[in-house]
N, C-alpha and C positions, 0 to 999 in steps of 0.2 A: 512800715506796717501796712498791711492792705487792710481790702474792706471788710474780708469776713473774719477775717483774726479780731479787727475792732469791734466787730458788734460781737464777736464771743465776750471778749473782756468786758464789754460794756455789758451788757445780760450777766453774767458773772459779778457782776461788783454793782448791780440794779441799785441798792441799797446801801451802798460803803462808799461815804466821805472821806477815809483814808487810805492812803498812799497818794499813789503819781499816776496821771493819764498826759501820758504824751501828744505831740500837738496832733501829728497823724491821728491818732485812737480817739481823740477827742472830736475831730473835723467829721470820720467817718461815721464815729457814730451818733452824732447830731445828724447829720443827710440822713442815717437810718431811720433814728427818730423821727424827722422830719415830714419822711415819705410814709412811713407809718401813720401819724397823726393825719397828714392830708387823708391816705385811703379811708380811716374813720370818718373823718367830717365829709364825706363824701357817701359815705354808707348813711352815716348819722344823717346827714341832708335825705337823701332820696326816704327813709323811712319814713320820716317828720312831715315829709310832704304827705301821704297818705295818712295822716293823723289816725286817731281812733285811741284805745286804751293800750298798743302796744308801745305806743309812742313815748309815753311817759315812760315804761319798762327798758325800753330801747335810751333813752335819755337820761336815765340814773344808770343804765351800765356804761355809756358813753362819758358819763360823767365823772366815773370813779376810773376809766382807763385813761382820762385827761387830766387827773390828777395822778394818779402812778405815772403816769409820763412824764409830765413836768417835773414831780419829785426825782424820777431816771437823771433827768438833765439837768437837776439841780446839784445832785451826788458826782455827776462828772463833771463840774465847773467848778467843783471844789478840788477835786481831784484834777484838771488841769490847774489853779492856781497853786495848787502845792507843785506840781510839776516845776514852774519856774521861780519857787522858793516864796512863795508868797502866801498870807494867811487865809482860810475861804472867807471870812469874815469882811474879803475883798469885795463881796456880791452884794456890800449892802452901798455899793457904788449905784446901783442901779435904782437906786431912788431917787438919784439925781437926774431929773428929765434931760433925756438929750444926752448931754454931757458924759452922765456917767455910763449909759449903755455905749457909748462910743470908747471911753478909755478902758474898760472892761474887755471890747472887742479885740483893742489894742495889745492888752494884757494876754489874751485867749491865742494869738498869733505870735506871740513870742516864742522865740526855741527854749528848747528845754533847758532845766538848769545842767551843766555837766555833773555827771561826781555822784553821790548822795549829798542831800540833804538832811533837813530835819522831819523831813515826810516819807520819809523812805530813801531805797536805792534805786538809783537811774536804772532803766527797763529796757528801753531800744533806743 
């Protein structure tokens, strides 16, 4: 799958914990994310430097697109651990300092399950 097929799907499924994101679709559109979030905080920085009353306006909307992002890539980490048969309920690995954001990444790099599953049918 390339990159801009995955950020369709991924924008399409902004909000939906169910089905399967395959490892590609998942890799791609985390970068997308990624690059997105930095050009904000990068927007958001240069603003914030010039302070004044727009600043706080500028920082409640920067703040609520940093949370719809987060929740974006929260919905596709669910949606890769179903991909290789496993429950999203995997993500509260990530409480575990260290440890469990490593066996998570672990988990997020694995192929996909073949076949259907119980989250759906295999996509690509």
């Amino acid at each position: 799958m390339g990159f801009a097929q995955a950020v369709r799907i991924g924008l399409n499924n902004f909000f939906n914990p169910t089905g399967r994101a395959s490892r590609s679709e998942f890799w791609w559109y985390y970068l997308f994310i990624f690059v997105i979030a930095g050009v904000l905080g990068v927007i958001g920085g240069m603003v914030s430097a010039h302070g004044g009353e727009e600043q706080t306006w500028v920082g409640i909307i920067f703040d609520v697109l940093a949370f719809l992002i987060g929740l974006s890539v929260f919905f596709a980490s669910i949606r890769r651990l179903h991909d290789i048969g496993k429950s999203g309920w995997n993500l509260l690995w990530n409480l575990i300092p260290f440890f469990g954001g490593i066996y998570l990444l672990i988990l997020f790099c694995k192929p996909s399950q073949p076949g259907d599953n119980e989250y759906g049918p295999e996509r690509y």
